[in-house]
Every structure is written in structure tokens, then in C-alpha cells.
TORKOL-4160 file (C-alpha; in steps of 0.2 Angstrom, whole numbers, padded with zeros to 4 digits, m for minus):
390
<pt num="1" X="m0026" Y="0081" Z="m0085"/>
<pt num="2" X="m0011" Y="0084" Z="m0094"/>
<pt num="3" X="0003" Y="0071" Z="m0095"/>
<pt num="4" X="0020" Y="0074" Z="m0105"/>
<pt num="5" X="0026" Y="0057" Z="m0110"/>
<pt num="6" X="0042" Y="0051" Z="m0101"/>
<pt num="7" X="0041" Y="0064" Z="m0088"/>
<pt num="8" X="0042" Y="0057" Z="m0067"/>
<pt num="9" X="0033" Y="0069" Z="m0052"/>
<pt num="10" X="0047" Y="0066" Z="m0044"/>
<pt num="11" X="0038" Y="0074" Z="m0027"/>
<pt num="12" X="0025" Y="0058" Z="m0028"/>
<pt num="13" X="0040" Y="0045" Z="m0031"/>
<pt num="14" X="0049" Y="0053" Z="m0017"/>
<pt num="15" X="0034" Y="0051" Z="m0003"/>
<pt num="16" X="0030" Y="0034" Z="m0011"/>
<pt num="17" X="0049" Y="0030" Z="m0006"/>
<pt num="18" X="0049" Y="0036" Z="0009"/>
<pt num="19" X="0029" Y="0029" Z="0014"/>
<pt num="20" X="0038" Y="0011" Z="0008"/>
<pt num="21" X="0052" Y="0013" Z="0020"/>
<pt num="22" X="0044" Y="0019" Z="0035"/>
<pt num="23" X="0029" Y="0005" Z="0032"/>
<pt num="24" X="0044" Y="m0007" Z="0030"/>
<pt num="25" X="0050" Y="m0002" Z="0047"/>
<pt num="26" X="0034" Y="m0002" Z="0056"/>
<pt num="27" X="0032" Y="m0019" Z="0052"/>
<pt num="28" X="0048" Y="m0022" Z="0060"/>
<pt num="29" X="0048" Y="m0013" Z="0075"/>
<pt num="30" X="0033" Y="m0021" Z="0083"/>
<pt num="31" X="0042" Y="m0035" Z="0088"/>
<pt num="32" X="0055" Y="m0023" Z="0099"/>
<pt num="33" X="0052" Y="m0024" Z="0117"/>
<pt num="34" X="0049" Y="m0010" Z="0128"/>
<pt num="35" X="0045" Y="0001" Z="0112"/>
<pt num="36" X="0037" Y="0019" Z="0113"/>
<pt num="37" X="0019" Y="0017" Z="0115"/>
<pt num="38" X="0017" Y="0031" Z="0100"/>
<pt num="39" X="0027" Y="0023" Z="0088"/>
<pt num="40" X="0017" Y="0009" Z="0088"/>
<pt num="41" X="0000" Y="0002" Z="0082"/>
<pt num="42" X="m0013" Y="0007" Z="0095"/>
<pt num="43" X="m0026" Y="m0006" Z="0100"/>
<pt num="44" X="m0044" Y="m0009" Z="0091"/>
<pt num="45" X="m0054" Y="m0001" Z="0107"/>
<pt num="46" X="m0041" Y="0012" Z="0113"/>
<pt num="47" X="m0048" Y="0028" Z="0104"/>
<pt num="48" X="m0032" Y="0036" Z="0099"/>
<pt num="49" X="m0019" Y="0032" Z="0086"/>
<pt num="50" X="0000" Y="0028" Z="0085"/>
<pt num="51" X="0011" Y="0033" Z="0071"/>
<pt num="52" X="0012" Y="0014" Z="0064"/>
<pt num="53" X="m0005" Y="0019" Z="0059"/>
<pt num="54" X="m0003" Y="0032" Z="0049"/>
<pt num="55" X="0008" Y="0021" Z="0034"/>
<pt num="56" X="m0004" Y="0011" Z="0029"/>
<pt num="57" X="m0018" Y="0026" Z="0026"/>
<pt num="58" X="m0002" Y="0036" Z="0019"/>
<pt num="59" X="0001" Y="0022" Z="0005"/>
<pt num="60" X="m0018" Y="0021" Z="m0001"/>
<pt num="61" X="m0016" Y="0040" Z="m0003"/>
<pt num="62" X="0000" Y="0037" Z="m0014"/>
<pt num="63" X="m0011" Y="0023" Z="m0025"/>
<pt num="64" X="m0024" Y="0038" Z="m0027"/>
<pt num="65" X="m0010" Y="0050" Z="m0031"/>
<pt num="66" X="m0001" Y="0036" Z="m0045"/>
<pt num="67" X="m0017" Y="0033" Z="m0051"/>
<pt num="68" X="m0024" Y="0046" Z="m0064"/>
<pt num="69" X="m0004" Y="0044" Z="m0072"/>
<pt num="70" X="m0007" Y="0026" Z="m0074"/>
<pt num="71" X="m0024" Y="0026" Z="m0083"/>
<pt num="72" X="m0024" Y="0043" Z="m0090"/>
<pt num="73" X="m0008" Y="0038" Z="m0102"/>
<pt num="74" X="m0018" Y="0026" Z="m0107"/>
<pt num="75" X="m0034" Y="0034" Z="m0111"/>
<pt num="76" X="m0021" Y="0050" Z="m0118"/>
<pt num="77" X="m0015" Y="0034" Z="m0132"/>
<pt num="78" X="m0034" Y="0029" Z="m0137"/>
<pt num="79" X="m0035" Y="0012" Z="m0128"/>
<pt num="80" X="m0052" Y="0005" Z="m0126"/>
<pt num="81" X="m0061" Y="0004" Z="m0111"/>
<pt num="82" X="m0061" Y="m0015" Z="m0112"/>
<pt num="83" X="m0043" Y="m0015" Z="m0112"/>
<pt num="84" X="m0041" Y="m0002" Z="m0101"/>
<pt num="85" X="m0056" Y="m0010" Z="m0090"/>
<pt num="86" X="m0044" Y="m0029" Z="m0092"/>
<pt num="87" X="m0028" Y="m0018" Z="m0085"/>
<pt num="88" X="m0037" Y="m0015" Z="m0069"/>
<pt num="89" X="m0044" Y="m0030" Z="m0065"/>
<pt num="90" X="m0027" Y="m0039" Z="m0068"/>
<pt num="91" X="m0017" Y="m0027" Z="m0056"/>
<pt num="92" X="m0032" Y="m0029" Z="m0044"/>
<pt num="93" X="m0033" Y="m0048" Z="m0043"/>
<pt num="94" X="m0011" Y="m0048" Z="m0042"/>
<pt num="95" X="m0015" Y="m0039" Z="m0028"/>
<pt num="96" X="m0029" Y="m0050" Z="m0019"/>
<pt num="97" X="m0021" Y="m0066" Z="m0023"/>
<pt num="98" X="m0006" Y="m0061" Z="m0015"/>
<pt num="99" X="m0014" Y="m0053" Z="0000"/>
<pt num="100" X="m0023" Y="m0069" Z="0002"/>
<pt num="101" X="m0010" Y="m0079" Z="0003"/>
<pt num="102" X="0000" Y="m0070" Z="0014"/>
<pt num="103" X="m0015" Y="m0067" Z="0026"/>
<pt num="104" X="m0017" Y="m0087" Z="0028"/>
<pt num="105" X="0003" Y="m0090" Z="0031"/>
<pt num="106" X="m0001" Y="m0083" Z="0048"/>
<pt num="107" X="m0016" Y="m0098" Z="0051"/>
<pt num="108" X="m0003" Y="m0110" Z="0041"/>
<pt num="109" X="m0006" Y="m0127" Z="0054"/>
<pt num="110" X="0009" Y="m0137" Z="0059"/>
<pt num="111" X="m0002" Y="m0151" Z="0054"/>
<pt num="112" X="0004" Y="m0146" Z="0035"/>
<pt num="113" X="0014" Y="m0155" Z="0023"/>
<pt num="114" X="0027" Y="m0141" Z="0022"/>
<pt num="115" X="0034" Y="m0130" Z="0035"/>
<pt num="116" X="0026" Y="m0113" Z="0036"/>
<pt num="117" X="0041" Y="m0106" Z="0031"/>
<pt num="118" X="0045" Y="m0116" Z="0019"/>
<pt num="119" X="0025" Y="m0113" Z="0010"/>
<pt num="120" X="0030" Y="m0093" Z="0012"/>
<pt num="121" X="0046" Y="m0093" Z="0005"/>
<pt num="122" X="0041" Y="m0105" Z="m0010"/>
<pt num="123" X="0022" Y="m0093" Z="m0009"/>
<pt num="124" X="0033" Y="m0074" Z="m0011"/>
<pt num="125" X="0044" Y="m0084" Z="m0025"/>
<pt num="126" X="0031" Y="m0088" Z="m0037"/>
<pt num="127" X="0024" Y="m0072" Z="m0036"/>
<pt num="128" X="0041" Y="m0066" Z="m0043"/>
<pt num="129" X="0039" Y="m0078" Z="m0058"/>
<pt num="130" X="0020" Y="m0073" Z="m0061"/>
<pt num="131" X="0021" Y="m0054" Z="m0059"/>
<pt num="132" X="0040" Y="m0051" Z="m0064"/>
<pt num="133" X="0044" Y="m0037" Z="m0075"/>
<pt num="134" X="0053" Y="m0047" Z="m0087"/>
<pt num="135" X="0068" Y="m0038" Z="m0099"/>
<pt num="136" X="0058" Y="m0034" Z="m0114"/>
<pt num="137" X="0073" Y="m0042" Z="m0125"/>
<pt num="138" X="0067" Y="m0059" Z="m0117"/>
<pt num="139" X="0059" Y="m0071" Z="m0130"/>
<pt num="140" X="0040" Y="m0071" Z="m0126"/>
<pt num="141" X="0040" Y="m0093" Z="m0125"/>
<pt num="142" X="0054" Y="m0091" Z="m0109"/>
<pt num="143" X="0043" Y="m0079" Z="m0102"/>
<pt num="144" X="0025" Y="m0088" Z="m0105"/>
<pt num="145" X="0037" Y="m0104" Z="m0095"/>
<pt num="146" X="0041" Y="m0095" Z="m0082"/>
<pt num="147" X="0024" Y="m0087" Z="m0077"/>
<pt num="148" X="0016" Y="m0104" Z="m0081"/>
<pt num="149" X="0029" Y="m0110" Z="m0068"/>
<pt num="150" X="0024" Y="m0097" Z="m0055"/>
<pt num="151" X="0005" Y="m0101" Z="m0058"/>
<pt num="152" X="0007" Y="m0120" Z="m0057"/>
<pt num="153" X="0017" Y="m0118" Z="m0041"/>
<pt num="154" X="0004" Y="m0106" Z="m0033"/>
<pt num="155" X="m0010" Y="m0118" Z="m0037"/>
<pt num="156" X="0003" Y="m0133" Z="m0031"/>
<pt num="157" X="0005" Y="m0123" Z="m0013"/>
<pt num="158" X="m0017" Y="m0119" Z="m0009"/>
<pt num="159" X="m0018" Y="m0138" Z="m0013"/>
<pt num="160" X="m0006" Y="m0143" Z="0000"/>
<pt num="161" X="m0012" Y="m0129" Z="0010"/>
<pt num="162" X="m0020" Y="m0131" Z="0028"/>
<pt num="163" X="m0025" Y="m0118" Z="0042"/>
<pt num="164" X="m0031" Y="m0120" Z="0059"/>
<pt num="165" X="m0026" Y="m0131" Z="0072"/>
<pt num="166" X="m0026" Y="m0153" Z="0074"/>
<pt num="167" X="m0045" Y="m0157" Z="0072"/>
<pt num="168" X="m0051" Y="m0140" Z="0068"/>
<pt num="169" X="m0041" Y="m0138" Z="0051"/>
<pt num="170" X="m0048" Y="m0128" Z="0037"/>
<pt num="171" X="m0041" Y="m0122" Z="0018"/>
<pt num="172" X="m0037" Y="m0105" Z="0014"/>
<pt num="173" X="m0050" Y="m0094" Z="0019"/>
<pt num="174" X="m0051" Y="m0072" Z="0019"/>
<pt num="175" X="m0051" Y="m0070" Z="0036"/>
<pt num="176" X="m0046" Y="m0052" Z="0031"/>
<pt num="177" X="m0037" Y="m0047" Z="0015"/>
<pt num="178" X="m0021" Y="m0042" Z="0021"/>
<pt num="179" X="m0013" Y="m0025" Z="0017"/>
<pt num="180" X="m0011" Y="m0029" Z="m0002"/>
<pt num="181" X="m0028" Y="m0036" Z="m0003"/>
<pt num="182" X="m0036" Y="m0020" Z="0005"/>
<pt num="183" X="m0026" Y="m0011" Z="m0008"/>
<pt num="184" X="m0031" Y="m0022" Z="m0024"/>
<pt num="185" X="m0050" Y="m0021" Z="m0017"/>
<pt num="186" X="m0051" Y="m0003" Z="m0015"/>
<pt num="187" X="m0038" Y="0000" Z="m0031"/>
<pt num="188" X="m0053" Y="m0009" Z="m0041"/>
<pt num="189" X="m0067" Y="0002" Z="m0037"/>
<pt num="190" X="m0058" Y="0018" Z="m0037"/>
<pt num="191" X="m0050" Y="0016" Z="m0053"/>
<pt num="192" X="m0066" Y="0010" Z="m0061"/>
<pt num="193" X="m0072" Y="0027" Z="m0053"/>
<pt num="194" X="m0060" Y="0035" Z="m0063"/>
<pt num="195" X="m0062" Y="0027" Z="m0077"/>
<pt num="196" X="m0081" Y="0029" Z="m0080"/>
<pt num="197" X="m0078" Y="0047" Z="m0075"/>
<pt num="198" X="m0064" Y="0049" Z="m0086"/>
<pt num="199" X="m0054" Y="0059" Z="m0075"/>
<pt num="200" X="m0066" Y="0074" Z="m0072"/>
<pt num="201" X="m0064" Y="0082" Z="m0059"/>
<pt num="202" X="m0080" Y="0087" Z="m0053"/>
<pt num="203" X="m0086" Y="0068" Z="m0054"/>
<pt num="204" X="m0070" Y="0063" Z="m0044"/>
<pt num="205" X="m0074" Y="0074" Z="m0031"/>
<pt num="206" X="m0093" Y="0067" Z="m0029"/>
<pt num="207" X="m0086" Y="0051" Z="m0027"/>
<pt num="208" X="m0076" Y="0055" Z="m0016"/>
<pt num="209" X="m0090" Y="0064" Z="m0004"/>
<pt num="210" X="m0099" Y="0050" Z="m0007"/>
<pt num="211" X="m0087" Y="0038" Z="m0001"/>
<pt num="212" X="m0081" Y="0047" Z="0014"/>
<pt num="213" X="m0102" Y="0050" Z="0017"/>
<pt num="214" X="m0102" Y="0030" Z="0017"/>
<pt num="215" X="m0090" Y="0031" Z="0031"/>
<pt num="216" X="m0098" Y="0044" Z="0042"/>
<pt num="217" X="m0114" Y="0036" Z="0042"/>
<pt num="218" X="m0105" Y="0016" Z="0044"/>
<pt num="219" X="m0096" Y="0022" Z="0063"/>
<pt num="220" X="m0112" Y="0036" Z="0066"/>
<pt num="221" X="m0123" Y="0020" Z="0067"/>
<pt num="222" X="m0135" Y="0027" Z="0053"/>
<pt num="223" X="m0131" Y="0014" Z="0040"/>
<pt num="224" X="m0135" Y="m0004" Z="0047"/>
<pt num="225" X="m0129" Y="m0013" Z="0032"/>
<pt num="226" X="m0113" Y="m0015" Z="0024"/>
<pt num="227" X="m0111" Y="m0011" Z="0005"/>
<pt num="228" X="m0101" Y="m0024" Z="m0006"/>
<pt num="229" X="m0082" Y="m0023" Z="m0008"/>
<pt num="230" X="m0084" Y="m0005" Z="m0002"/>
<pt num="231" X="m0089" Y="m0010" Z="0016"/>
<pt num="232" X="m0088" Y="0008" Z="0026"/>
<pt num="233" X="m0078" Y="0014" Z="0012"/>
<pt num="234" X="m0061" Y="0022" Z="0022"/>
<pt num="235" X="m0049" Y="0014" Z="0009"/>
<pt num="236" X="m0058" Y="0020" Z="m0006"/>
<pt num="237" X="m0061" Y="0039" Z="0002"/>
<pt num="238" X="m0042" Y="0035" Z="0006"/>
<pt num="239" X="m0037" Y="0034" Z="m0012"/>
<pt num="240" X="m0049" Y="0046" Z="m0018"/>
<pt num="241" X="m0041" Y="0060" Z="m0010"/>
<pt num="242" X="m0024" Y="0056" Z="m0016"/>
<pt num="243" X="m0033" Y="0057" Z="m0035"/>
<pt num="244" X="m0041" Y="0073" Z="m0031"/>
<pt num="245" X="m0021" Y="0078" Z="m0024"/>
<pt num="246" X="m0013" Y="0069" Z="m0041"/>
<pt num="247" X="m0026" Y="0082" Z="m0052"/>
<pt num="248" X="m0019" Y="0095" Z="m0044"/>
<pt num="249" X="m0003" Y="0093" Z="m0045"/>
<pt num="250" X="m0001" Y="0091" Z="m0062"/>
<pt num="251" X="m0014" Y="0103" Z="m0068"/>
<pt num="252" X="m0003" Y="0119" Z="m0056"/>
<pt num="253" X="0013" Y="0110" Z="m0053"/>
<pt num="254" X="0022" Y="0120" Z="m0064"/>
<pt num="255" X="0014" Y="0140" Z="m0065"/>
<pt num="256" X="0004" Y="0142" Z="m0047"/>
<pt num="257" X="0019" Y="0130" Z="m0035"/>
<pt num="258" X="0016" Y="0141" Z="m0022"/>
<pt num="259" X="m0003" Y="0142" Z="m0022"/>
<pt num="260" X="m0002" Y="0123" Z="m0024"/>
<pt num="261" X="0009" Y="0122" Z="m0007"/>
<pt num="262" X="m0006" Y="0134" Z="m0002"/>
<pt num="263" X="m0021" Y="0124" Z="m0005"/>
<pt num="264" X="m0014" Y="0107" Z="0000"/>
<pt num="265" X="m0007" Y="0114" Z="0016"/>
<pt num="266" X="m0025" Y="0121" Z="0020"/>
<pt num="267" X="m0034" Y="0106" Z="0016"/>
<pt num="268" X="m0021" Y="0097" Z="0025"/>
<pt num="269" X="m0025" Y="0105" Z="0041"/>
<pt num="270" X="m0043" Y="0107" Z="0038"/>
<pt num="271" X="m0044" Y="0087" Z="0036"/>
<pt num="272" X="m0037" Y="0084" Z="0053"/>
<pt num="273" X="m0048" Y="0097" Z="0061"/>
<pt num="274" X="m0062" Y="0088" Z="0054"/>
<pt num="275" X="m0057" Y="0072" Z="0061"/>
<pt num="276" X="m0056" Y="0079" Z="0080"/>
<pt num="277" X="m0071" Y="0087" Z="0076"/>
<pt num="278" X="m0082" Y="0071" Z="0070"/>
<pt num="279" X="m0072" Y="0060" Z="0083"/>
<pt num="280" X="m0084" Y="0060" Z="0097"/>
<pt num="281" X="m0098" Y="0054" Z="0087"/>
<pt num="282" X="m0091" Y="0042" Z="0075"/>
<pt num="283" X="m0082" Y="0031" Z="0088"/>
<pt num="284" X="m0068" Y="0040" Z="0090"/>
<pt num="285" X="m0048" Y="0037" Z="0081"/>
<pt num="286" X="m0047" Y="0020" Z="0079"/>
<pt num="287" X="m0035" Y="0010" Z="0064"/>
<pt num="288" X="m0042" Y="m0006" Z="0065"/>
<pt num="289" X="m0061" Y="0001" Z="0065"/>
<pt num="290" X="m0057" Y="0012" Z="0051"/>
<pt num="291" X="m0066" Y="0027" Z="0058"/>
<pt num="292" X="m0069" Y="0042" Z="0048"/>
<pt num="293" X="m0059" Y="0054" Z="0062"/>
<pt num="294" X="m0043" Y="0039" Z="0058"/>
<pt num="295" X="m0047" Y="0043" Z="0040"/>
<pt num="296" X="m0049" Y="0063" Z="0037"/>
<pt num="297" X="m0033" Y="0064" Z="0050"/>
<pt num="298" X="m0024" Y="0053" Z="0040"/>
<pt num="299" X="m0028" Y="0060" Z="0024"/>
<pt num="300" X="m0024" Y="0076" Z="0033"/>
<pt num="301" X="m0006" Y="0071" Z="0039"/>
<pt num="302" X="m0003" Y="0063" Z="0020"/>
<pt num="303" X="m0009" Y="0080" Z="0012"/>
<pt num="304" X="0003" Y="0088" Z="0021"/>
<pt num="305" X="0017" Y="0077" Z="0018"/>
<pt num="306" X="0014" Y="0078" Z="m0002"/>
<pt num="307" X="0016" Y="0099" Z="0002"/>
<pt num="308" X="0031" Y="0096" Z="0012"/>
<pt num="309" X="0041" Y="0084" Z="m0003"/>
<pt num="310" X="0033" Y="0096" Z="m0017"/>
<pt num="311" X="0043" Y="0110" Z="m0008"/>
<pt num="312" X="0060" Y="0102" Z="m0005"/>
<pt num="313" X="0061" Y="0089" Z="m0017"/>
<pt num="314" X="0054" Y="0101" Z="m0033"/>
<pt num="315" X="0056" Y="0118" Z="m0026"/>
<pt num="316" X="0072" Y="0116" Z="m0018"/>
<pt num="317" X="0079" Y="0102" Z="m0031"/>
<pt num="318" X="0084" Y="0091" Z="m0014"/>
<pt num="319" X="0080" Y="0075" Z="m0021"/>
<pt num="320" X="0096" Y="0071" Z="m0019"/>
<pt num="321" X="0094" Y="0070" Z="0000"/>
<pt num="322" X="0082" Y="0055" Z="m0004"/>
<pt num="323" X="0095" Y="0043" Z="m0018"/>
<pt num="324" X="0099" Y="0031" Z="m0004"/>
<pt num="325" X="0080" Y="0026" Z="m0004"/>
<pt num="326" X="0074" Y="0029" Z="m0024"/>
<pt num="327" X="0071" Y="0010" Z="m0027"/>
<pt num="328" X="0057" Y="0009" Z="m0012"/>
<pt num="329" X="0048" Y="0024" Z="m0025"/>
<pt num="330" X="0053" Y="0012" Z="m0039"/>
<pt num="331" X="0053" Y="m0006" Z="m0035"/>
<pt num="332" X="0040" Y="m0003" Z="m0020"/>
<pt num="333" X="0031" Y="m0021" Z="m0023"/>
<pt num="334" X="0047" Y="m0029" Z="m0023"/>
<pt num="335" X="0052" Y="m0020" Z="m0007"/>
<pt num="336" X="0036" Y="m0026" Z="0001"/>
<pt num="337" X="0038" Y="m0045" Z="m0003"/>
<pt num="338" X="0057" Y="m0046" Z="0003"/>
<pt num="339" X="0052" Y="m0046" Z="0023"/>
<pt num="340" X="0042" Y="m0061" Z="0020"/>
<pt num="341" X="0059" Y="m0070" Z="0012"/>
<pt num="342" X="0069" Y="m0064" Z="0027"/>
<pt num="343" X="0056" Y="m0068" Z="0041"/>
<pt num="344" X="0055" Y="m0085" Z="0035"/>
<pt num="345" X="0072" Y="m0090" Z="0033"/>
<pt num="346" X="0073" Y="m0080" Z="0052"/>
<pt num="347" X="0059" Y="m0093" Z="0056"/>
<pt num="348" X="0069" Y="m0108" Z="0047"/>
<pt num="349" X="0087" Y="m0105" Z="0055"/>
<pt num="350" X="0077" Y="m0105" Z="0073"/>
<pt num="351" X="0085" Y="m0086" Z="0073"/>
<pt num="352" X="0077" Y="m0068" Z="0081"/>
<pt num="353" X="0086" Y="m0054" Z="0085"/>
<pt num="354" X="0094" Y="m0055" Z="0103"/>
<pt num="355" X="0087" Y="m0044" Z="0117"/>
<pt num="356" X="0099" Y="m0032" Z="0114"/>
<pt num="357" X="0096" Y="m0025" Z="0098"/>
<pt num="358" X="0078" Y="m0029" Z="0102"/>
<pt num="359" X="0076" Y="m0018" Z="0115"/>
<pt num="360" X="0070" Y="0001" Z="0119"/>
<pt num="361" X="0078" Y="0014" Z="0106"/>
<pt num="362" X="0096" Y="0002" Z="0102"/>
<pt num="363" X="0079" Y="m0011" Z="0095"/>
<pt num="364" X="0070" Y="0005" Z="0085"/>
<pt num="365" X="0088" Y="0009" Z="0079"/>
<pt num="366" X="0092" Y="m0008" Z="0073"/>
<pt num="367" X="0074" Y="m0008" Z="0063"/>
<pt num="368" X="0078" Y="0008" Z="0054"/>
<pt num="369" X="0095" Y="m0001" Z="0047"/>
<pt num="370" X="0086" Y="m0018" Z="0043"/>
<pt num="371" X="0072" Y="m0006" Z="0033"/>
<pt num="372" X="0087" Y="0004" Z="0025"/>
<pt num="373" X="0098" Y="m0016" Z="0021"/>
<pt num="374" X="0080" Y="m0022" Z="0013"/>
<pt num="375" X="0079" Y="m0006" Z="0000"/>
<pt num="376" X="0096" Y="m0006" Z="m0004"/>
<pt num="377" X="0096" Y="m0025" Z="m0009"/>
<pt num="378" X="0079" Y="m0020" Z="m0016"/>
<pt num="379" X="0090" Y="m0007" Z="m0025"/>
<pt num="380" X="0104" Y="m0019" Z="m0031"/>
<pt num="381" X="0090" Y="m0032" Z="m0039"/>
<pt num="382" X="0082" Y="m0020" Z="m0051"/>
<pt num="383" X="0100" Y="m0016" Z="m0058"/>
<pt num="384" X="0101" Y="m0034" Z="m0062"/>
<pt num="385" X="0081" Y="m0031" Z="m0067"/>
<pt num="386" X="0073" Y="m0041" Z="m0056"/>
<pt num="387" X="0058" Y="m0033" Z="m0051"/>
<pt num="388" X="0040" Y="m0034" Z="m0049"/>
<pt num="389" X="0028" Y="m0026" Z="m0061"/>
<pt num="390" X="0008" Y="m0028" Z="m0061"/>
């Protein structure tokens, strides 16, 4: 895989904005009433899928497509596989820590010390002062302060911590990871998978036929037990075809564009035939079972969502079209964290949207310019260079 220093692929920073918007978004319009049943999530045992539940599978395939840039540079520089190995564990465990956090805010008991929104707002805040990206003029003693600060009042929030409700109240517990736990899980194996292969293809690929396999054989009923870490393997197959993508894209970005837009659209459609066509025996489209049909469909639609960019933003130079939203393909972690700060102070004022931007389309309307409001605040913090880095 060969990387110029310096240069952005600008096609993956623009899906990565766009995935970051829209995921944005769907985690605001749930709450709208009377909303089209296929914008949203659809239930665990409908067999079927909405077009909330395409995002999250569309950003595990943007991980897969960042990751080769992110620990190839560094193999390209000689680093050792120690280090390299200690850079992956750390941006896993950022990852799971604040998944895990997150995921117990919604158990948070009223039994607690603080108020739930209080322990959330205080919660997203130290992540900031542990995971900031920090102007490099900084003197390394202010920085070492405040990250000792953000851990100090991490470990402060768990102690005062409870779940669960009077008489039946529990600590923090992984009840399920949350989005950014799923991700720093999944992030760890495939990019050790990488790593350990070192960026061969041919490697990458069995790993991802393997892991895709896992899955086909977890919903066929053929595989009765469940693999650590991996379990049935759909985020890691997720990922893993947005790593087979990534190669791809660098290695014929620049000669063979149009075979590229070729290839990915093929496979791209071939992925979602083979999800319709494994659907009856793999228990069907489902989100919240992970199913292999949910999977290859998705990994289909995202496929052909990286064509689609490749052409306009690359080919046709329309990147342009995009500016509004660059700091959700730039600061996407930061964008992520904001909604908790704003549903919480929501939650502290006693305030909700009123019934009539909450309803039908005015309600889907209003989330599309909340998700747009969030980016460009996003977008007006990393001038001032506060941002999240891990």
C-alpha cells in the first residue's frame, strides 16, 4: 500500500462526513412522532431493515477504510510492532471506556448522588480533558494536568456511580457496549489483523472470509458457541470490507479511476444480492441480531456509497458541495460526544422539542438542522483547536 505523506483521500473524508451527519441525525429523529416507518430503526424480530440501520454498519465500514492510512504510515516510518501494537490498544480502550460509560448513563438510578444529567455532562467533559488533541506548542506538564484531571474525574464519576432501580441497585456493568464500544472492540481485532498481516492483501481478504464465515454459521445455527470478543463477527466483517475497499483505492485511485468505480460498484451490488439470497436461512434482515443478510446488504449499500463520493467528490472536483459539513470527516469523535452535552442540558432545563417541530416531516426537518447546528459548532471548536484525538 502506497501512502504519499501529507496527502487526504478526500473521497473517504467526505463519506466519513456525511456517515457522521446522517448517524447524528438518526439519533435525533427517533424521538419525532408519527415518523416514516422506513427512516427508522426496525424492530429486533421484524425481518426487515430501516434506513437508521444502515449508519452504524456504514461507519464500521469508514474505520475499515481509515484504517490501513493509520497503521501503514506508521509501519512506512519503521515503528515497531510494540509500539505500533501500544497505539491500538490505546485507541481501543478510549473507545470502550467511553462506550461504557455512556451505555450505563441510560441505567443511571435516581437513587444516585448526582443527577443523570449532571454525571453525563461531567462524564463527555472529562473525556475531552483525557482524549483532547492538545496544540502541540502546549508545555507537556499543562498537558500531563489536565489529562490527570480528566482521569481523576472519570474514576471520581464510577465511584459515585449507581444503576438500577431502589433495592435493585447495581454498579456500572456492560449490559452492551454502546456504538463506541462496538467500534473500539471490533477496531482492536481488525487492526491487529492488519497488523500481523502487514497489510497483505491476500491475508486481509481471508480474514475477512473468515469473519463473514463466523457470521453465516452464528445466525445458520451451525456454530453453538460464541467466539471471544468477536461473537458472530458482523462488525469485524464490517470493517474488514472497508480495509479491502481502502487497499483498493489507493493502489488504482489515480491510473484505473474508472475501473475502480467499476469494481466497487459490482461488488456493491453483488454484496446486496448476496444478503437477499442468504436471508431465508440466516434469520433473515435484522440490526439488532446482526445477521449476515443485515451485513452483506449493508456492506453493499456502503460500497456503493464510496463509488458514488469517488465519482463526484474526486472525478468531478465537487467537494465543494460538501464544506458545510468537513468538520463531521475531521473532528467526527467530537461531533459524536456534543448530543450527549445537549440532551443533558435538554434533560436539566425540563425542555423537549414541542409537538410541533416534533411531529411528521416539520419533526424530521427540524432534526436535519439540529444535526447541521451540532457540526457547525463542531466546526467552529476545532478553529479554536478543541478537538478530540485518540
Amino acid at each position: 500500500m502506497e501512502l504519499k505523506p501529507g496527502i487526504r483521500f478526500q473521497a473517504v473524508d467526505v463519506l466519513r462526513a456525511l456517515t457522521m451527519f446522517l448517524m447524528i441525525f438518526v439519533n435525533d429523529v427517533g424521538s419525532v412522532k408519527y415518523l416514516p416507518h422506513w427512516v427508522d430503526h426496525v424492530e429486533a424480530d421484524v425481518d426487515g431493515m430501516g434506513f437508521a440501520d444502515t449508519i452504524f454498519p456504514a461507519f464500521l465500514f469508514i474505520v475499515g477504510l481509515s484504517l490501513p492510512f493509520a497503521l501503514q504510515s506508521r509501519m512506512n516510518k519503521g515503528k515497531s510492532f510494540l509500539s505500533i501494537s501500544l497505539y491500538i490498544v490505546l485507541r481501543s480502550v478510549a473507545l470502550i471506556v467511553m462506550g461504557f460509560f455512556h451505555v450505563n448513563s441510560g441505567a443511571y438510578s435516581e437513587a444516585a448522588l448526582l443527577p443523570r444529567p449532571v454525571w453525563t455532562i461531567l462524564t463527555t467533559f472529562s473525556f475531552f480533558l483525557i482524549w483532547m488533541d492538545y496544540p502541540k506548542q502546549w508545555p507537556l506538564r499543562k498537558k500531563n494536568l489536565l489529562v490527570a484531571l480528566g482521569i481523576v474525574l472519570l474514576v471520581l464519576l464510577a465511584c459515585l456511580y449507581k444503576g438500577g432501580k431502589p433495592g435493585n441497585l447495581h454498579w456500572m456493568r456492560p449490559s452492551w457496549w454502546g456504538i463506541l464500544g462496538i467500534i473500539g472492540w471490533a477496531y482492536l481485532v481488525c487492526a491487529f489483523v492488519y497488523l500481523l498481516s502487514k497489510g497483505k492483501a491476500f491475508w486481509l481478504g481471508t480474514a475477512l472470509v473468515l469473519f463473514f464465515g463466523i457470521n453465516l454459521l452464528s445466525h445458520a445455527g451451525l456454530m453453538p458457541f460464541e467466539i471471544w470478543i468477536v461473537g458472530d463477527a458482523s462488525n469485524e466483517a464490517l470493517i474488514m470490507f472497508g480495509v479491502l475497499a481502502s487497499l483498493l483505492y489507493v493502489n488504482w485511485r489515480n491510473a484505473l479511476s474508472g475501473r475502480l468505480l467499476a469494481v466497487f460498484s459490482a461488488a456493491g451490488v453483488l454484496l446486496i444480492i448476496l444478503g437477499l439470497l442468504v436471508r431465508p436461512f440466516t434469520e433473515g434482515i435484522s440490526k439488532i441480531n446482526a445477521t449476515p443478510a443485515w451485513v452483506a446488504i449493508c456492506a453493499g449499500i456502503s460500497l456503493l456509497a464510496f463509488a458514488l463520493m469517488i465519482f463526484v467528490v474526486e472525478l468531478k472536483g465537487k467537494k465543494g458541495w460538501f464544506s458545510s459539513i468537513d468538520a463531521a470527516g475531521t473532528s467526527t469523535l467530537t461531533c459524536y460526544l456534543i448530543p450527549y452535552f445537549l440532551y443533558a442540558f435538554f434533560e436539566l432545563a425540563g425542555f423537549w422539542y414541542p409537538d410541533l417541530i416534533n411531529t411528521g416531516i416539520i419533526g424530521v426537518l427540524r432534526s436535519f438542522i439540529i444535526s447541521f447546528l451540532i457540526i457547525l459548532l463542531v466546526r467552529q471548536m476545532e478553529k479554536r483547536g478543541i478537538r478530540l484525538k485518540i
